[in-house]
N, C-alpha and C positions, 0 to 999 in steps of 0.2 A: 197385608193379608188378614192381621186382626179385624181390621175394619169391612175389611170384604166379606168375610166369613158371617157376619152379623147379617148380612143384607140389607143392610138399611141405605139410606140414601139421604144424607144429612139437611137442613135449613139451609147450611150455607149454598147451597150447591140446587136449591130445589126448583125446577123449572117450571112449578104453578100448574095455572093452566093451559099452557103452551102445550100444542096437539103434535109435539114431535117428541118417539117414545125409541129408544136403542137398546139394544141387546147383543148379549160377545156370547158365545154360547159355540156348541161343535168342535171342539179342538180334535186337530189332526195332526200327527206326525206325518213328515214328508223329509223323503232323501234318507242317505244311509250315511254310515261312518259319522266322518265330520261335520259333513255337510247336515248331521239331522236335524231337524228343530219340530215346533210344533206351533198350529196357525192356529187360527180361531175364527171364527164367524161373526163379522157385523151386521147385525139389520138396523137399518131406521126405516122408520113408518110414520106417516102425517102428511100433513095439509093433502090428503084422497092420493098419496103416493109412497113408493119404498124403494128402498134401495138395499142393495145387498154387496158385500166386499168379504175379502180375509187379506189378516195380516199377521206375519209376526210379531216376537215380543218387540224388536228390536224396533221395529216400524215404532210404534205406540212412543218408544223414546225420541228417534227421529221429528215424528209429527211434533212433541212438543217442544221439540228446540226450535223447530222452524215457524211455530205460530208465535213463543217467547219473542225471535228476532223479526218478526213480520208485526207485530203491533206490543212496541217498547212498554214498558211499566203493567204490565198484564202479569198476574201471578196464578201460576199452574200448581199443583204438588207433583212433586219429582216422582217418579216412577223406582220402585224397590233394585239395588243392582241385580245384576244378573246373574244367576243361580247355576252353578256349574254340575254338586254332585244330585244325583237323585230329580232333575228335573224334567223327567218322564213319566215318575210316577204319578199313577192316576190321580191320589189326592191334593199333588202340588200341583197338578193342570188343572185341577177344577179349581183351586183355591186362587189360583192367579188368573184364570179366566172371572172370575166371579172381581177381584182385583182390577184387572182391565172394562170389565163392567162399568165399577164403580167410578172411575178414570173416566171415562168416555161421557157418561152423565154429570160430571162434573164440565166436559169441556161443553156439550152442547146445553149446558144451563150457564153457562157465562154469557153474558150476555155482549160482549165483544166480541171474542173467538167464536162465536156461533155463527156467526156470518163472513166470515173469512174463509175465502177462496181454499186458502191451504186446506181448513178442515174437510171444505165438501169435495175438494180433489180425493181426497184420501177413501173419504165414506163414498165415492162415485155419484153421491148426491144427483138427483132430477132437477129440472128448474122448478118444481113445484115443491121442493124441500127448501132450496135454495132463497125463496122468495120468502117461504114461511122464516127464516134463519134470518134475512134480512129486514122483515118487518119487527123483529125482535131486537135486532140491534141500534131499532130507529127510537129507542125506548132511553137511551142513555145519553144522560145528560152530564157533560164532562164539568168538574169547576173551573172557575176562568184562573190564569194562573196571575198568584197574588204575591208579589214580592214585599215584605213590609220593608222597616229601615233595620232589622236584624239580618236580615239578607236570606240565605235559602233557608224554607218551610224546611225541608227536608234535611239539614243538616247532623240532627240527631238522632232523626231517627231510626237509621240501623241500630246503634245502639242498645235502642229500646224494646228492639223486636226482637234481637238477640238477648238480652236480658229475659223478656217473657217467652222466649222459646225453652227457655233452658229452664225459666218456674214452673211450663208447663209439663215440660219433660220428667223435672224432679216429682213434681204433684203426683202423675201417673204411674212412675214407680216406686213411689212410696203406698201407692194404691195399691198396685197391684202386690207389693212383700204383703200389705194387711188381708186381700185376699188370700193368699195365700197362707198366712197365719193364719185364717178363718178355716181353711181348707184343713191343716193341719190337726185345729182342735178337734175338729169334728171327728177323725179318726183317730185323736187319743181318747175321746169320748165314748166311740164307740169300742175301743179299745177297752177300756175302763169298764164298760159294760160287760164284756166279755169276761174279763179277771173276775168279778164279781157274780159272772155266771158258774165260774169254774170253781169259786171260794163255796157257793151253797151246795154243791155237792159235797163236798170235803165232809166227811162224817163225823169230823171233828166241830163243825159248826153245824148241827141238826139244829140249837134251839135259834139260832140267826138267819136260818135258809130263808124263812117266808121274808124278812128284812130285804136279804140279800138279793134277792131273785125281783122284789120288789125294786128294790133304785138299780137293778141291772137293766130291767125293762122300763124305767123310767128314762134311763143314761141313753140306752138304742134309741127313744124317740126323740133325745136331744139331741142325740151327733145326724138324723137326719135333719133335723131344724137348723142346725148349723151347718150344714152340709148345703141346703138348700140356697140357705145363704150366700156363701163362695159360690155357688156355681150364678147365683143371679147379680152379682158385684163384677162378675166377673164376665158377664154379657148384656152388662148397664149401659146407658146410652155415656153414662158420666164418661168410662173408659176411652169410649169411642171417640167423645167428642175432645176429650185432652189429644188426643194421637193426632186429631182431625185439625188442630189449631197450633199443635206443634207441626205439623208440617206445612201448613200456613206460612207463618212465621217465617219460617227458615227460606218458603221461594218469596215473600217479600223481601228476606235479608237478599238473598241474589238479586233478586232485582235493584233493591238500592244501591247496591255494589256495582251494578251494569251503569245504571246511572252516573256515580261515583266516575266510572273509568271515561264515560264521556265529558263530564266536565274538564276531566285531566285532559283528555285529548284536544277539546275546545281551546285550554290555558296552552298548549304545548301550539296549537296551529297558530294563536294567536300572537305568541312570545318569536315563532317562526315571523310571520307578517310583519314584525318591529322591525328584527333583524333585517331583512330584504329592504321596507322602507328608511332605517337609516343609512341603508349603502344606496340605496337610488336618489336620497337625499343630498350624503357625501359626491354622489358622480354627475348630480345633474348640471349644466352646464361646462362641462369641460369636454374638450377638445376631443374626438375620439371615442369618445365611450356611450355616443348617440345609441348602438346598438346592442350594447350591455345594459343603458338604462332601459330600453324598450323590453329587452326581455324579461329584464327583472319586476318592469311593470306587469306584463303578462303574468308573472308568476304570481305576485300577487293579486292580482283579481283573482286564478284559481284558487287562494287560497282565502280571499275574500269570499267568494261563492258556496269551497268547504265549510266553511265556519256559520253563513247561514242558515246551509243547509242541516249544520249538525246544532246550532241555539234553535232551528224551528222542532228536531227531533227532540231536544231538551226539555222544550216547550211542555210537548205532547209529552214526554215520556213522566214531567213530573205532575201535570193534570191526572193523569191514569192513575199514576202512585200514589195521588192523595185519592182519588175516587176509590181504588180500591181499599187504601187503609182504612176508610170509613166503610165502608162497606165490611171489610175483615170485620172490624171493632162490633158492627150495628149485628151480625151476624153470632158473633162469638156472643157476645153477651147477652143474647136470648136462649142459644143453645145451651149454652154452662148454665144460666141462671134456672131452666127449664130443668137441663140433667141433675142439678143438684139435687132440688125439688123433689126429684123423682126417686134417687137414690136416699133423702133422707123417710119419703114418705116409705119404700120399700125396706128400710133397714128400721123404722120402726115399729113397723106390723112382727116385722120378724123379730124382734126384740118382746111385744106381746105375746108372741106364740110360746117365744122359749118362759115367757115369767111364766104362763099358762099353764108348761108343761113342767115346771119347776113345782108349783102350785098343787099340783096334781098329786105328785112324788112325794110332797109333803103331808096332804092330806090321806095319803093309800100308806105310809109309814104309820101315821098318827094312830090309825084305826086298826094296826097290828096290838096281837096281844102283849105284851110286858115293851110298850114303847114307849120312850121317854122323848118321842117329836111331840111339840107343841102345837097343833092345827095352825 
């Protein structure tokens, strides 16, 4: 929802100049009691056509398990769970429609799932969208799959994605505690301002007022300087873009995991196939068991035929999962090296404003009568 509320629409996910544009927009409650929930409106528009759908939250979860198990090693971000209290009110409908937005431009800028059947059943897609979605997916170019003499590419890498899931997780709330200590000061600052407003009245301090009333109104225009601060760190692209790569991350770990459980399944059909041919081995020519051998031959060809079928899905599934990785990798590392960029150049203009404004307090002190500041 952080992410959504920003509006923005990240690199990773950006569909260029590809003339197909969506929008989730109209949420409506429908049904009573139990039954209620609330839909939302899809349009997509392009190649001189549109389409129009609503769907539930639920749906949005649906679609993308079914596009996940329709084209293996493909990595989606997971959808928020599902919000029990208070999910009527107006500002959680907008913020999760804007949420489902953001979702929806990530799938039709993938450049796989773009053209899959599933997605434009869902969107009710025309064939003049459909075509546009398929000439997009003719753009991708899988790598060939490369086994060295270490054996699977992919063997470490959950590991590693679960490792930087969780550095980028720490990163951004350690971000966000310092926002929010940015937040804090500024209101003890202004705070501070105030006790110092309240100190030059005191008649007890008539010959300090003109001091006091001076770095009170200096302190009010640094707690907004810092103020301004927090609230711009705090709707940074940096923010965004850690949320946006930790949950990256974590549907690449599922996916390597889905892979993982095929490989098992591969060893377990194949460890099955020994079994059967050393008893069709043990039985073959003897007397009587012509019809037990045959069957157990059948058996195995079925399970000869499972096992190609699931090393050719293998195949695919670990082509995809290295495309995407690099793809993840080529994507994160312009957006972070970009958001930083931007968060350092913006936190240090505002570090010149506050010396500026420090500068200021010094010299409006300086020029008071019986002061002992030094210009």
């Amino acid at each position: 929802l952080e992410m959504a509320a920003t509006g923005r629409i990240d690199a990773h996910f950006s569909i260029g100049a590809v003339p197909i544009r969506i929008t989730v927009d109209d949420a409506q409650h429908e049904g009573f009691g139990p039954t209620k929930h609330t839909t939302y409106r899809i349009v997509t528009t392009g190649a001189g056509s549109s389409a129009s759908c609503r769907h539930r939250f639920s749906d949005f979860g649906r679609v993308r398990a079914e596009l996940i198990r329709g084209s293996p090693g493909v990595v989606l971000p997971a959808l928020p769970e599902k919000q029990v209290l208070n999910r009527f009110a107006p500002e959680f409908v907008e913020k999760r429609g804007k949420m489902l937005e953001l979702f929806m431009h990530k799938l039709i800028s993938h450049p796989i799932v773009v053209a899959s059947s599933i997605l434009s059943n869902f969107l009710d897609w025309p064939e003049q969208l459909v075509g546009a979605a398929k000439a997009i997916s003719c753009t991708v170019q899988l790598p060939p799959l490369e086994l060295s003499d270490a054996g699977d590419p992919l063997s470490d890498a959950s590991k590693g994605v679960m490792a930087l899931h969780d550095e980028l997780g720490a990163s951004r709330s350690t971000f966000k505690s310092l926002i929010g200590k940015q937040h804090d000061t500024s209101t003890a600052v202004f705070e501070l301002s105030r006790n110092f407003t309240e100190l030059s009245n005191n008649s007890l301090n008539t010959v300090l007022r003109s001091h006091l009333v001076t770095f009170a109104d200096g302190a009010q225009g640094l707690a907004a300087i810092i103020r301004q601060q927090s609230d711009e760190n705090g709707d940074c692209a940096l923010l965004v873009a850690l949320k946006t790569y930790k949950m990256l991350a974590y549907a690449l770990h599922e996916q390597l995991k889905a892979r993982q459980k095929l490989i098992a399944a591969i060893d377990k059909a194949n460890a099955s196939l020994a079994d059967l041919q050393t008893q069709v081995s043990k039985m073959s020519g003897r007397a009587g068991k012509e019809k037990k051998v045959a069957e157990l031959d059948q058996q195995c060809d079925a399970i000869k035929e499972k096992v190609s079928a699931m090393r050719d899905e293998h195949s695919l599934f670990t082509r995809t999962l290295q495309w995407e990785i690099e793809r993840f990798h080529r994507a994160k590392n312009a957006e972070l090296s970009s958001a930083l960029a931007d968060m350092a150049v913006r936190n240090r203009d505002i570090v010149l404003r506050e010396h500026a404004a420090w500068s200021e307090v010094v010299a409006n002190l300086s020029g008071l009568e019986g002061s002992v500041v030094q210009p």
